[in-house]
N, C-alpha and C positions, 0 to 999 in steps of 0.2 A: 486624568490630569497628571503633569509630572512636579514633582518638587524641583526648586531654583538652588541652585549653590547660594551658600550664604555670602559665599566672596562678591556675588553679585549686588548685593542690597546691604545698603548703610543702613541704620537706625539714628534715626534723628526724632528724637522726641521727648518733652518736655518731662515727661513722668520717667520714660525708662532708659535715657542716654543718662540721668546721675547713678542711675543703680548699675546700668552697664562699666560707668566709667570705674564708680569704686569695686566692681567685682576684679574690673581687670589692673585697679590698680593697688588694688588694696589685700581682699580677699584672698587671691590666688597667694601672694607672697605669703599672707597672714596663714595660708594652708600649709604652704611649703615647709613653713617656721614651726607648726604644729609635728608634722611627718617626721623632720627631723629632731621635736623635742622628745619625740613620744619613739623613738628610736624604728619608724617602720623603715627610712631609709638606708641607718644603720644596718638592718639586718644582711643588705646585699654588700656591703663592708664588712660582716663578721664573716659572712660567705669565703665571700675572695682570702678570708685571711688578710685585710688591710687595716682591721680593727679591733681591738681587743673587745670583749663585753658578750651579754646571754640575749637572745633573739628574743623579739621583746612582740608581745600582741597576739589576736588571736591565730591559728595555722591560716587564715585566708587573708592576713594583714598584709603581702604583696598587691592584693586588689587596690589598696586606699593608693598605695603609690602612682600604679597605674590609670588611676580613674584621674588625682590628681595633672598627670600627663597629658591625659583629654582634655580636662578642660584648657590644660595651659595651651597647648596645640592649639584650641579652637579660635584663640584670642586672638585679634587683629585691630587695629595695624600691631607686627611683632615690636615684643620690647626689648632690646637688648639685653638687658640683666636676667629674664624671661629663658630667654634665649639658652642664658647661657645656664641658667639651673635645670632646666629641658636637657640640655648638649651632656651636661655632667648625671644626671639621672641615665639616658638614655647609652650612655658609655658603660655605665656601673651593670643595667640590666644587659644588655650585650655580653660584658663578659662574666658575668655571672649563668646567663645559658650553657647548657653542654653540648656537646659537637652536633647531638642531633634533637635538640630544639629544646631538653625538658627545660623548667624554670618553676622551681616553688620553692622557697627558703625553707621554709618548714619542714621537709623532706630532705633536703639536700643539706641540713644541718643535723636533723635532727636523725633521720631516718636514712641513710644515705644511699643504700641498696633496695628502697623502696618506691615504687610507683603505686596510683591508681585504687589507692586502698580500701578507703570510705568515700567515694566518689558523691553520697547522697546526702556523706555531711561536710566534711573537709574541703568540699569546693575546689579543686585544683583545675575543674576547667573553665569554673568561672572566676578567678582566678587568670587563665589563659583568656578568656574571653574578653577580660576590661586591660587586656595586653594589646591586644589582634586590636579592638578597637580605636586606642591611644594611637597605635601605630596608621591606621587609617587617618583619625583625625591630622596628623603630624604630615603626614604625603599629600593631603589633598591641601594643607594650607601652606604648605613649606615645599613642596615636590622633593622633600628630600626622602632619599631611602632608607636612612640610617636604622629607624625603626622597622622599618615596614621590611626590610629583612629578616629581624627578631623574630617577626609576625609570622612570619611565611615559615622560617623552619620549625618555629610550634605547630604552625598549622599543618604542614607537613607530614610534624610527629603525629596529630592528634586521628589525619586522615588515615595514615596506617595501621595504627591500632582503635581506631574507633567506625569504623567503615562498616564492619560487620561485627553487630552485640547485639542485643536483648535490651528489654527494658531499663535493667539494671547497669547498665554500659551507657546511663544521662549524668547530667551533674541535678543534683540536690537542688542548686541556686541556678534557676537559667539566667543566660545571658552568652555562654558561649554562643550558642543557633543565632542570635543577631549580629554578632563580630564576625563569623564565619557568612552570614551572608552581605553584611560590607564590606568585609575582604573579596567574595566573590563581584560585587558590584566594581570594583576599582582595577581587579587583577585578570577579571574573567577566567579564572581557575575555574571547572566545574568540578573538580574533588570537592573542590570547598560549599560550595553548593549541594550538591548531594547529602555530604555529611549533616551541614543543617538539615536538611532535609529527614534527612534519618533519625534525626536527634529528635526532630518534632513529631515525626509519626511512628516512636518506639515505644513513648514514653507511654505511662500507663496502661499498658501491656503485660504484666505480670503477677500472678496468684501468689507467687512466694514473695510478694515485698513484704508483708509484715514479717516473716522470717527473717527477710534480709534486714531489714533497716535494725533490730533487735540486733542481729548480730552485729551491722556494722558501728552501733553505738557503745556496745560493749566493746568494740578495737577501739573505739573513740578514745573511751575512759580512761583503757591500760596504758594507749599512748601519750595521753596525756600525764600520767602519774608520772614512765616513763622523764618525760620531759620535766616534770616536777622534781623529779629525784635527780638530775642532771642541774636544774637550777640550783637546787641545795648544795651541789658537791662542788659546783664553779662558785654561789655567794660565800662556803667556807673559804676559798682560796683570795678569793675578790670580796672584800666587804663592803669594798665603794658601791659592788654590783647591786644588795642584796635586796633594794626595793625594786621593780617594776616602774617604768617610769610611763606607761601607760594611764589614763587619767580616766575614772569613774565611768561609769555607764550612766545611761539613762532613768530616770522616775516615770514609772508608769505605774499606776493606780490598780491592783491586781482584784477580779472579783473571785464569789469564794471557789467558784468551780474552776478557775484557773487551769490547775494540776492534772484534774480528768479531761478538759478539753484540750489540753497539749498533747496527753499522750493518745489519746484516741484519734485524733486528727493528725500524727504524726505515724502512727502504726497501720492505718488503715489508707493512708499515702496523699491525703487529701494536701498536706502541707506543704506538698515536694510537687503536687498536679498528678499524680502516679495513680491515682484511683482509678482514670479511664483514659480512653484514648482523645485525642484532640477535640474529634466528632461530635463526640458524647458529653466534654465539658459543658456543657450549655448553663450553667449555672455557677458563680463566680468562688472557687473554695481553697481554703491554705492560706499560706504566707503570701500576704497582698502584693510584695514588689514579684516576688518569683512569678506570680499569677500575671503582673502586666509586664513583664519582661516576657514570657514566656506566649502571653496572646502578642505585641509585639510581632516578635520572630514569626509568628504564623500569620499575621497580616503581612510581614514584605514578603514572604515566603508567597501566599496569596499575589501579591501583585506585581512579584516577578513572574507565578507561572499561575495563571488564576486558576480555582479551583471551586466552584459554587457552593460544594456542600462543605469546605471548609472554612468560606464565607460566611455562610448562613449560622454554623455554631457558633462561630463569633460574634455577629449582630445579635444572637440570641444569648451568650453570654453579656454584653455589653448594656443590652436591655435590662436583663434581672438585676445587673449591677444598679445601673439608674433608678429604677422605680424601687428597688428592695433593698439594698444592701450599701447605700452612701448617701453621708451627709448632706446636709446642705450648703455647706462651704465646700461639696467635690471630695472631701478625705474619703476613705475606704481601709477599711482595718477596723471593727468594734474590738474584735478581740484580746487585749495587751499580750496572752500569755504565748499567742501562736503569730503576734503582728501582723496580724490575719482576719478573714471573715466571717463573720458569727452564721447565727440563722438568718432568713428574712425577716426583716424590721429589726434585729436586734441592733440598735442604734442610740445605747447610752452616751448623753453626753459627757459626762466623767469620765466613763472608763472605754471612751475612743481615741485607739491607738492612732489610727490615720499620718502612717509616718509620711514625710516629707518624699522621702523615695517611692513609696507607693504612688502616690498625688504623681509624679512626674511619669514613673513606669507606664498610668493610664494616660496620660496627656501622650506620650512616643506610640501609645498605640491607636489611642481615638486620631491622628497625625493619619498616622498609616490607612485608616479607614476613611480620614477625607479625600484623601489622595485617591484610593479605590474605588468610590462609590459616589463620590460628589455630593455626598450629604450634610446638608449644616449643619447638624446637630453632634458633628462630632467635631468639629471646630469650635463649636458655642462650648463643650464641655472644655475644650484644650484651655479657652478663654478665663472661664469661673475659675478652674484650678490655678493658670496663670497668675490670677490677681490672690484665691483665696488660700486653697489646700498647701499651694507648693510655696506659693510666694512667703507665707508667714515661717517658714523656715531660716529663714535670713535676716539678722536684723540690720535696720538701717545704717550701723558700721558697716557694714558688710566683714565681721567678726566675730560676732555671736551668731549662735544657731540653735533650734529647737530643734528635734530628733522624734520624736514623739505629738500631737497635734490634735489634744480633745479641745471639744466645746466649752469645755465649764472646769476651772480650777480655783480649787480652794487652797492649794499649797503645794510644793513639792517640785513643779515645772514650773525652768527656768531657762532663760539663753544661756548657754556656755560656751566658751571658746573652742572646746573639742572634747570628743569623746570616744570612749574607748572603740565601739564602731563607727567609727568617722563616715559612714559611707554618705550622708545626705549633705554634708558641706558642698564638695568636690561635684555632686550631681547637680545639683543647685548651676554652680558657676560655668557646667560645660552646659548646660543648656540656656543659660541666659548669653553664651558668648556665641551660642550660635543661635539665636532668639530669630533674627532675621529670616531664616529659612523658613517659617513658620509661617510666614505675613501672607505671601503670593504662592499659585501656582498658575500653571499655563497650560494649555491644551490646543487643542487642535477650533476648540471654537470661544478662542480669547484667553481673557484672564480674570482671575479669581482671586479674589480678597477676602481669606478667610481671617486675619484680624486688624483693629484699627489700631495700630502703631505707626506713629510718625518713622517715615523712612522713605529712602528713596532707591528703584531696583529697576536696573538695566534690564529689560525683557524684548525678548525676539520672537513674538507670537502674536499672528494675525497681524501682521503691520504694526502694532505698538512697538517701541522702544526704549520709551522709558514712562515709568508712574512713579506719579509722588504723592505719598498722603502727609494729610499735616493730622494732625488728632489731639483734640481736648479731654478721652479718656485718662482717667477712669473717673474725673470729676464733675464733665459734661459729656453731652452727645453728641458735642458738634465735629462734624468731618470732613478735611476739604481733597478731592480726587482731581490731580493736575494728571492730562495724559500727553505727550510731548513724540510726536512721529516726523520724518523726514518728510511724508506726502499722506496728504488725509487717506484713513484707513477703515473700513470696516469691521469691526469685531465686536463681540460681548463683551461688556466688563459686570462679571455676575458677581455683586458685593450679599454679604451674609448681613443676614436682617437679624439683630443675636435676639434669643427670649427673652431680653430684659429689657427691649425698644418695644416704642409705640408701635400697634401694629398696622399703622399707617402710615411710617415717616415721611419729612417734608425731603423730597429730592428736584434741585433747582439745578438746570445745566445753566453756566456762565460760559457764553459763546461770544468773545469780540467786545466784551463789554454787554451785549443782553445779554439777562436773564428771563430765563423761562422753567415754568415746572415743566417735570419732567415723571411720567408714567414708566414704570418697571413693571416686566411679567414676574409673577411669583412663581417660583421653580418648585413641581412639585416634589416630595422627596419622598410619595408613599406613604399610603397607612402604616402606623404606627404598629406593631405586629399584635399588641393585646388592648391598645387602647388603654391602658393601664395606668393610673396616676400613682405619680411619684411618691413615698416614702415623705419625706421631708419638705416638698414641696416646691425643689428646683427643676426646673422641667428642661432642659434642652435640647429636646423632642420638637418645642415649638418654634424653633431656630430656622429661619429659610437661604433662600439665593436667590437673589432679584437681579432680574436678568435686564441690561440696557443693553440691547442693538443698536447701532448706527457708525454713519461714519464720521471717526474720532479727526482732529485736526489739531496742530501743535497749540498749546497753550487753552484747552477745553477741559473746564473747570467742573467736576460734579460738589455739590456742595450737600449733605445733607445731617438733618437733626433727628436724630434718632429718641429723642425724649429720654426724660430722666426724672421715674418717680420712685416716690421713697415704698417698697412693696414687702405686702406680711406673709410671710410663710408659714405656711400650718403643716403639721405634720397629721397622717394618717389614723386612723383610733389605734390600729393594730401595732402603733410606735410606743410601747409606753412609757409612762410619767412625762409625757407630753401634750394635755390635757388643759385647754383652757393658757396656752403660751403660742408665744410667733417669735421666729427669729426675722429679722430686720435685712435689705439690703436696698441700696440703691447703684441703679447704674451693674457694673460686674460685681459690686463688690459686698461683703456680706457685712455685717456691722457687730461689735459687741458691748459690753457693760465692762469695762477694766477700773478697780476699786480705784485706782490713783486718781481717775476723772471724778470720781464720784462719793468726794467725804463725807460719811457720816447716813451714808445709804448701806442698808443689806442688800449689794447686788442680787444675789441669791430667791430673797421671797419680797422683793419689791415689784407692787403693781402698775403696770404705768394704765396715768388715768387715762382719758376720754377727751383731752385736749390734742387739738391737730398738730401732727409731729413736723419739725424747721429743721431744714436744712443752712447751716452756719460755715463757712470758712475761716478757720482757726490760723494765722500766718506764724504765732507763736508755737501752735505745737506738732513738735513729730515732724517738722522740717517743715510745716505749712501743706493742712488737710482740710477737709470738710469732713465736722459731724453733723450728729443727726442728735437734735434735744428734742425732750417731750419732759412733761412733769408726770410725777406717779401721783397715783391715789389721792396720796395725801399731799401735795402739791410741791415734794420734792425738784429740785430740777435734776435733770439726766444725761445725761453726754456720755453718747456711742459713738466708740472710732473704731476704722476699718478695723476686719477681726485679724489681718495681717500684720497690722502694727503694734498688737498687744505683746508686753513685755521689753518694749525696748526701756526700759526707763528703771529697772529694776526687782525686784520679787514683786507679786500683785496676785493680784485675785479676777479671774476673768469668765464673762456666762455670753451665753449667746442667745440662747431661746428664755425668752424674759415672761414673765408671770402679766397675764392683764385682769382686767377688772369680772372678767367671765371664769376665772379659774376655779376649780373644785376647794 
């Protein structure tokens, strides 16, 4: 099946046109205002020499600029004032390149006669990769070229010297390999294709990477001192200069072994994906965004030239992910110290990192593998993450953000306006501005609804022309499928049955004013490859494609209820201190304990009793939601709200998997 331009499909929908509206009207500016307080825009003005001041952020702080750039790109209808902070950004990066394509401030300030240094920590091509991409995103919404020449002579550069290397000739952080092959989708260059290419089948390929990376962290160090001791000698002359105007890092809750599993998983290449070659990753390990940025590239890489046995490690990495190593809100990361992934089951909820970028990384690739294989269960995963893992990143300003995304806090995590790795703001708003692209695909035998968002998408497949859905998620089930053609048509329209619907739903066609039920074939998607249950207890494994044949006629209405109960998750024995608890969700979305709701409760060791759990619609809070109340034990009352909504309202205290009357 092929993916749709997002230009094609509007979003119209009750739940997700106010979050779309204030990303694009709110957030993005509120990012912008960030970039430039936190001086990363600055730094390509101290470049040019059109700004006094010391280059401010980490050596890969060109990235936030550029990721920024996406998303702005992505937004539509364009905003003038958008427009024009786009037009002046993308002039600054222009002429801040050199004749033959390089571009890293860090280097070109700091280092000036250097390239290519620490390629495995420094990031200069990912870095270049969230350039290439900006630039794609900007040409395919704007046709203009303005970027997408920047793009091209990086990519140019990157093709000539990186064509032919060794394992060590990757970048540390992937994400180059996917700019490089959307630059190939848009320009049909096959340099640029290859070179992904190359990038994905080098990597972990080499016995001296613990050598190398030891050594390359030791250049690390000195160049940073380096840069230290240049700060000091510029804040003696400058003393307006002499703080950093860069803002805090993250809280994450470190356990004791921290230290030994950073360096051991950093030395032995597991963090960087370097441990083996592609084939052989079959098991999910490292730093969680590299890891889905990096399977990603090797799914469109798959589905541009398909390759079975690089398919198959994939599903089989994708699997062990599911059943072994993530949450039940979709996060993945247990690790804080590697933002990364533990052993299997190792799934504390405290000390689960599950950054926001992660959660999105897997949703770009489980995307890739719906498109490849036709299977709902990697649309059912895009879905959960959509409402739980990624979405709680954002908060309902669209201003604050979370960075970091355990289960269960006692203190310490909080929304903040920015931080010193900004990267999961900026990711957030270019995927929610291209949200649309997500909803439909089309093929050769109809079309595909892989989620229910209201929206409406011009399609030219099998005689359809245009679908509209209307949608009461994430609060109800209910779903209404308008298909509108110039002369009745024949086609499939195969809608996803997600794991969290009755496994019966009511599906009613409205033809002419009758209704009639209407039978769908369940589309099979294949044994499950170990038959394995989940970790924590989200399955979306059980996810199907119900397939309607017939022929469609303008104004034929599908209408169906996909049910909506309140359901308890248990996690595995092998999970532990999760004994005798259940985390809560209904519908997509996963539910939690946030102390604000609940004075004079110890969220923490309180039981909920044996009274049947209501579902409530609250129009006062949180902009107007449904909780979920039960009383405990002792006949406390309880009010659980979605676990994405926790923390808009100020510091708190938040649990998800809740202690019951069966607990040790």
């Amino acid at each position: 099946m092929n993916e749709l331009p997002a230009a094609l499909i509007k979003v119209e929908d009750p739940f997700w046109s106010q979050r779309l509206k204030i990303n694009a009207s709110r957030s993005i500016f509120h990012q912008y205002a960030m970039l430039e307080a936190s001086g990363c825009i600055d730094n390509f003005r101290i470049l040019l020499g059109e700004k006094e001041g010391f280059r401010e952020g980490w050596f890969f702080a060109d990235s936030d600029a550029y990721k920024w750039l996406d998303a702005a790109a992505r937004i539509s209808p364009p905003d003038p004032k958008l427009d024009s902070l786009m037009d002046g950004l993308i002039d600054l990066i222009r002429r801040a390149q050199t004749p033959d394509g390089y571009i890293y401030t860090y280097n070109q300030i700091h280092f000036p006669n250097l390239r290519w240094v620490n390629l495995q920590i420094e990031h200069e091509l990912y870095c270049l990769g969230h350039l290439i991409e900006a630039a794609v995103s900007h040409f395919q919404t704007s046709q203009k070229t303005s970027l997408l020449e920047v793009a091209r002579r990086a990519a140019d550069l990157l093709v000539k010297d990186f064509t032919r290397g060794g394992a060590l000739d990757t970048c540390g952080h992937e994400e180059i390999e996917i700019a490089l092959l959307r630059l190939f989708q848009v320009t049909q260059e096959k340099s640029y294709l290859e070179l992904a290419r190359a990038l994905i089948e080098r990597r972990g390929r080499s016995i001296l990477f613990p050598i190398s990376i030891f050594q390359q962290n030791s250049r690390m160090e000195s160049r940073k001192k380096i840069v230290q001791q240049q700060r000091r000698v510029y804040a003696a002359a400058h003393p307006e200069y002499a703080v950093s105007r860069v803002p805090p890092g993250n809280f994450a809750k470190m356990p004791p072994d921290a230290e030994r599993h950073r360096v051991l998983n950093s030395l032995f290449g597991k963090y960087f994906q370097q441990h083996a070659p592609i084939r052989r990753q079959t098991t999910p390990e490292g730093h969680s965004v590299r890891f889905g940025y990096f399977q990603t590239a090797a799914a469109m890489l798959n589905r541009l030239q398909p390759d079975p046995s690089l398919l198959s490690a994939m599903e089989q990495a994708w699997e062990r992910m599911v059943t072994r190593r993530m949450y039940v809100t979709g996060g993945i990361g247990s690790q804080p110290s590697t933002e990364g992934f533990g052993r299997d089951f190792e799934l504390d909820p405290e000390l689960g990192y599950n950054e926001t970028c992660a959660a999105l990384a897997v949703q770009f690739w489980s995307w890739e593998l719906a498109l490849t294989t036709g299977k709902a269960q990697y649309s059912d995963l895009f879905e959960w993450q959509l409402y739980n893992a990624s979405a709680v990143g954002m908060g309902l300003n669209g201003e604050s953000y979370l960075y970091n995304n355990p289960l269960e806090v006692h203190g310490g995590i909080t929304r903040k306006a920015w931080y010193a790795v900004p990267c999961c703001p900026s990711n957030l708003s270019r995927t929610y501005a291209s949200l649309g692209k997500y909803i439909y695909a089309a093929g050769q035998d109809g079309v595909w609804v892989h989620q229910y968002i209201g929206s409406r998408a011009e399609i030219n497949s099998g005689g359809a022309q245009t679908i509209q859905i209307e949608s009461k998620l994430p609060w109800a089930g209910k779903v209404r499928i308008q298909t509108a053609t110039l002369t009745p048509a024949e086609f499939s329209l195969h809608l996803r049955l997600p794991s969290w619907a009755d496994a019966k739903p009511a599906i009613v066609l409205n033809q002419a004013g009758k209704r009639q039920p209407l039978q769908a074939d369940l589309v099979s998607q294949g044994e499950n490859p170990t038959n394995e249950p989940t970790a924590q207890g989200f399955d979306p494994r059980q996810s199907r494609f119900l397939k309607l044949r017939r022929a469609w006629a303008a104004g034929d209405v599908v209408e169906i209820d996909f049910g909506m109960q309140i359901r308890q998750h248990k996690a595995l024995p092998q999970v532990k201190g999760h004994a005798g608890k259940v985390a809560l969700s209904c519908g997509p979305l996963v539910y939690c304990l946030e102390s604000l709701d609940n004075p004079g409760v110890d969220i923490f060791s309180v039981r909920m009793g044996s009274e049947a759990m209501q579902r409530e619609y609250r129009p006062d809070l949180l902009g107007g939601i449904y909780v979920l109340t039960a009383k405990s034990q002792n006949n406390q009352p309880l009010t659980f709200i979605p676990y994405a909504l926790w923390g808009n309202r100020g510091e708190s205290q938040m649990v998800v998997w809740i202690h019951t009357l069966e607990s040790p």
